[in-house]
C-alpha positions as CSV (number, residue, x, y, z in Angstrom):
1,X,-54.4,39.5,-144.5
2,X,-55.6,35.9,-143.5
3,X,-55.5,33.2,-146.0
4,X,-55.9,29.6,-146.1
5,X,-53.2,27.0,-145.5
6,X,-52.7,26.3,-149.8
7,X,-51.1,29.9,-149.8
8,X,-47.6,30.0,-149.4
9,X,-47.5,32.5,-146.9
10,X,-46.0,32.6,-143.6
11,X,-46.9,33.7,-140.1
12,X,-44.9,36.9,-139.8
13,X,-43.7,37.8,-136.4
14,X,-41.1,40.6,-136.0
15,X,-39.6,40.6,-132.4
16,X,-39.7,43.9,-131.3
17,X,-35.6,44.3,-130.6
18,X,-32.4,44.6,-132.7
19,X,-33.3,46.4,-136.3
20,X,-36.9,46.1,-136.0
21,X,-37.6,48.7,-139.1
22,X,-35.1,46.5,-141.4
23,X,-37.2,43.4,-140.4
24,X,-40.5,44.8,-140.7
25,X,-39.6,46.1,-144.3
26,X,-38.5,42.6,-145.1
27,X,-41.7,40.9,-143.9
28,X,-43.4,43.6,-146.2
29,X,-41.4,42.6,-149.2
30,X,-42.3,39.0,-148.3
31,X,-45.7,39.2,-148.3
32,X,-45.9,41.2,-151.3
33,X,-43.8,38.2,-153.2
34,X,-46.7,35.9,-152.1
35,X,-49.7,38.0,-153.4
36,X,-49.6,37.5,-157.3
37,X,-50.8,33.7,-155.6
38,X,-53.2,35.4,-153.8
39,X,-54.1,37.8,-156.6
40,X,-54.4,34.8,-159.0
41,X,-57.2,32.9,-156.3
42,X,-59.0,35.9,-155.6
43,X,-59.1,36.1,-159.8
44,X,-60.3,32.6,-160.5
45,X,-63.1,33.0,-157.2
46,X,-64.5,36.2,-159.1
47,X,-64.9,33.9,-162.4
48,X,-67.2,31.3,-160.9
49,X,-70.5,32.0,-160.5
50,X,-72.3,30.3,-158.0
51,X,-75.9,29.0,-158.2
52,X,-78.3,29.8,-155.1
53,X,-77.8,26.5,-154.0
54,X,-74.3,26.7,-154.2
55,X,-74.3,29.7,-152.0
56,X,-76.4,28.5,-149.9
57,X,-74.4,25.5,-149.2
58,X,-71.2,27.9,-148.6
59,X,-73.2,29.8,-146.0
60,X,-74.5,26.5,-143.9
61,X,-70.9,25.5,-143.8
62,X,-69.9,29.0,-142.6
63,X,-72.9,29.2,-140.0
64,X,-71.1,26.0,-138.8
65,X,-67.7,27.1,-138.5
66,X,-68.8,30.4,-136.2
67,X,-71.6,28.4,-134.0
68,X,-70.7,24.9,-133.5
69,X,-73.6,22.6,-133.8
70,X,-71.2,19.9,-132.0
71,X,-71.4,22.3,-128.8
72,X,-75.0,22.7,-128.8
73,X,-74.7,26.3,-129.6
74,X,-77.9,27.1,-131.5
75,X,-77.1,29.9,-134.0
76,X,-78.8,33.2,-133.5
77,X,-79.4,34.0,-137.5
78,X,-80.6,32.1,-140.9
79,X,-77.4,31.1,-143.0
80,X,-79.0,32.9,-145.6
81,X,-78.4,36.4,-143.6
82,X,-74.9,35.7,-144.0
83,X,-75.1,35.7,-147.8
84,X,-76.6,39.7,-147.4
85,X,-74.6,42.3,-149.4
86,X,-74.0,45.3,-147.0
87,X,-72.8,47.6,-150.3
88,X,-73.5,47.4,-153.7
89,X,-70.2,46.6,-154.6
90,X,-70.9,42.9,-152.8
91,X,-73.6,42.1,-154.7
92,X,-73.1,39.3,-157.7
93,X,-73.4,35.4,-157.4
94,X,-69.2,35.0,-158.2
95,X,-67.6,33.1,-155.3
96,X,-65.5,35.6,-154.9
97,X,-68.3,38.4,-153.8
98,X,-70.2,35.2,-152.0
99,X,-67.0,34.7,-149.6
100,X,-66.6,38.4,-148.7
101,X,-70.0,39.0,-147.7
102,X,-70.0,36.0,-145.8
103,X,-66.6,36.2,-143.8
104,X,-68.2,40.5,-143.4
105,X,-71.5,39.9,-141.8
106,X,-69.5,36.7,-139.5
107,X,-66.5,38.7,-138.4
108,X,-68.2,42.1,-138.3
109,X,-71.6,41.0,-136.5
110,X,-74.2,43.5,-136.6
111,X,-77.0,40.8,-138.2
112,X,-80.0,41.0,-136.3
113,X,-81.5,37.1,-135.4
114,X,-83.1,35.8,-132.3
115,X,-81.6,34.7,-129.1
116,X,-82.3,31.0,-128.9
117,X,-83.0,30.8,-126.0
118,X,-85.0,33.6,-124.7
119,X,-86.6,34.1,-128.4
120,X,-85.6,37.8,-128.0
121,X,-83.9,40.3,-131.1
122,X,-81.0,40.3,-130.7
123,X,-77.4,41.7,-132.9
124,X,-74.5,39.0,-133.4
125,X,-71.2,40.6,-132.1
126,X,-68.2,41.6,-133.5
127,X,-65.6,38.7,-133.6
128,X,-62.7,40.8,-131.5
129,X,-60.3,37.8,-130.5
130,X,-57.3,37.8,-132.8
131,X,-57.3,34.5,-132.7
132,X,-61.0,33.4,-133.7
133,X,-60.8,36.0,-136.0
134,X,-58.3,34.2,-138.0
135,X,-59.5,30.9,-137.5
136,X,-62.7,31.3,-139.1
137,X,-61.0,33.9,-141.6
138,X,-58.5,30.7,-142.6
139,X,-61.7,28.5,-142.3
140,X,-63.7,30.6,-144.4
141,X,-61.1,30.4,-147.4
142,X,-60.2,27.4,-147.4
143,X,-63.8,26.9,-147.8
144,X,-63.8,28.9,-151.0
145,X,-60.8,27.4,-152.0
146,X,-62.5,23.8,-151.9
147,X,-65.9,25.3,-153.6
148,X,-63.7,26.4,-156.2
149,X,-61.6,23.5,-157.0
150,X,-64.9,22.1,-157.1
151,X,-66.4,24.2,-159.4
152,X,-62.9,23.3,-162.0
């Protein structure tokens, strides 16, 4: 699970010597110390509804984070594609539902857009690097963190 940097939870690394069972259960009991917090965000997300506007606002700022304008790298899909439900259980206009089906159809690919620069259909990939996969999944809610204090 990958949350922003206002949850108290630590990076969990268990070195794979010595009692490695006894330090993976404690890790476990760690995390799940930590997740009325998260439990309690995830609650107050689901109780804001966001207008179209608003959702569209979260999903340019998400387009961003995955395709860098700074580096020139023109994006291959709308923002709005981003904001697609792929199950009925995503749809609704809470921030909560808004965030999943975002940080889904970025981390997951499979949104079908046009190369920009051969104008071509083409499928955005799967993000498979642990480590972009985490940035943008911190990125992404600290994002709705921010829309939420916001909202307050």
């Amino acid at each position: 699970m990958v949350c922003g940097e206002t949850i108290d939870i630590e990076d969990l690394r268990v070195r794979h010597s010595g009692n490695v069972v006894r330090n993976v259960i404690e890790g476990a009991f760690t995390v799940l110390d930590r997740f009325a917090q998260v439990d309690q965000v995830r609650e107050t997300m689901r109780a804001i509804e966001l207008r179209p506007a608003h959702q569209e606002a979260f999903t340019r700022a998400a387009l961003q984070l995955r395709y860098n304008p700074e580096q020139e790298v023109e994006a291959p899909i709308d923002a709005r594609q981003l904001n697609v439900p792929r199950r009925v259980e995503d749809r609704g206009s809470d921030l909560w539902r808004t965030f999943n089906r975002v940080q889904e159809n970025m981390t997951k690919g499979g949104v079908i857009g046009r190369n920009p620069t051969t104008g071509r259909h083409m499928t955005t990939r799967e993000v498979k690097s642990v480590s972009e996969n985490v940035r943008l999944n911190r990125a992404l809610w600290t994002l709705a963190e921010e829309m939420a204090r916001l909202a307050a």
